[in-house]
C-alpha positions in Angstrom: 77.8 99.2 116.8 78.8 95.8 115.6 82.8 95.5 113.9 81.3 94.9 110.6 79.1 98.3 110.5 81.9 100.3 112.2 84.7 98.9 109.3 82.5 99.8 106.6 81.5 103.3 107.6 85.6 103.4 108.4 85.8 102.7 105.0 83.3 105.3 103.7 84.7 108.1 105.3 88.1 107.0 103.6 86.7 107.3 100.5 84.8 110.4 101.6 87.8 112.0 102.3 90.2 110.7 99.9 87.8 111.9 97.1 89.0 115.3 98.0 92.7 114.9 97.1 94.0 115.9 94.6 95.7 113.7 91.3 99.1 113.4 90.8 99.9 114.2 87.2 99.6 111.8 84.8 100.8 109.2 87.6 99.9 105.6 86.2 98.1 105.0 89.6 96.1 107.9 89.9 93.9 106.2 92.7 96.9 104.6 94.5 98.9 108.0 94.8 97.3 111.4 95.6 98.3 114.8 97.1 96.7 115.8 100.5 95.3 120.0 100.4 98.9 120.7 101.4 100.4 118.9 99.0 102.1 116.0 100.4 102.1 112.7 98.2 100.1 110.0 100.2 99.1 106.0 98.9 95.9 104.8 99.5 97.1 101.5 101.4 99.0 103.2 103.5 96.1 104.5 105.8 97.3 105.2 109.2 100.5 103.9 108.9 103.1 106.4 110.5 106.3 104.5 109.1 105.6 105.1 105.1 106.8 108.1 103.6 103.2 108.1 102.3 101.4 107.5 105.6 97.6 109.5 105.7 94.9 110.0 108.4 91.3 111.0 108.4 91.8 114.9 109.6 88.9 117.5 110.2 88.7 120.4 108.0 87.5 122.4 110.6 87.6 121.5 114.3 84.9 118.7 115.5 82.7 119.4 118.3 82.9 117.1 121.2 80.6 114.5 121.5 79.5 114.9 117.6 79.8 112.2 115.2 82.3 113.3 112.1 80.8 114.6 108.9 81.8 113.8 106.0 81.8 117.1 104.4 84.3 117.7 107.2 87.1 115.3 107.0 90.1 115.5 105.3 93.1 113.2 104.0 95.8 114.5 105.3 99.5 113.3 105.5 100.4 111.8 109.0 102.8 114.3 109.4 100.6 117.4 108.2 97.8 115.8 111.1 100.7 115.3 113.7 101.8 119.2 113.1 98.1 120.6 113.2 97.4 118.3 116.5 100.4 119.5 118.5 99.2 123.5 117.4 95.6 123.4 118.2 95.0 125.2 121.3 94.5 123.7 124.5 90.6 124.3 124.8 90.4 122.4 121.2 92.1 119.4 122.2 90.2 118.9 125.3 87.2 118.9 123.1 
């Protein structure tokens, strides 16, 4: 897959997934700033970054099958921390998968 294809399906899958957060009031950037399924306040540009307060990742709602391509029914935005937590509690058969 050439860099070009695989950054724009990156960026679909964002969008997939950020479409299922949730608005934060009457926030004057209501793209910009969203809350994750558990409630955490994340930022749109701050994709994948662990050092903001705000930091998300693309998280599965339900656990992926190995060797499967993601769905994008299945992904979620999720808080870095919420993603970090869920990692470190899957069980070990999961997270060889």
């Amino acid at each position: 897959m050439a860099v070009h294809e695989h950054m724009t399906l990156l960026e679909d899958l964002k969008r997939a997934a950020w479409s299922r957060t949730s608005p934060v009031g009457n926030h004057a950037h209501a793209w910009e700033f969203r809350k994750d399924r558990l409630g955490n306040m994340v930022r749109w540009s701050d994709y994948g970054n662990r050092k903001s307060p705000f930091g998300w990742e693309l998280d599965t709602i339900e656990p992926r099958i190995a060797g499967v391509a993601p769905d994008t029914d299945n992904l979620q935005a999720l808080h870095w921390r919420a993603t970090a937590a869920r990692a470190s509690n899957l069980p070990a058969a999961l997270k060889a998968a």
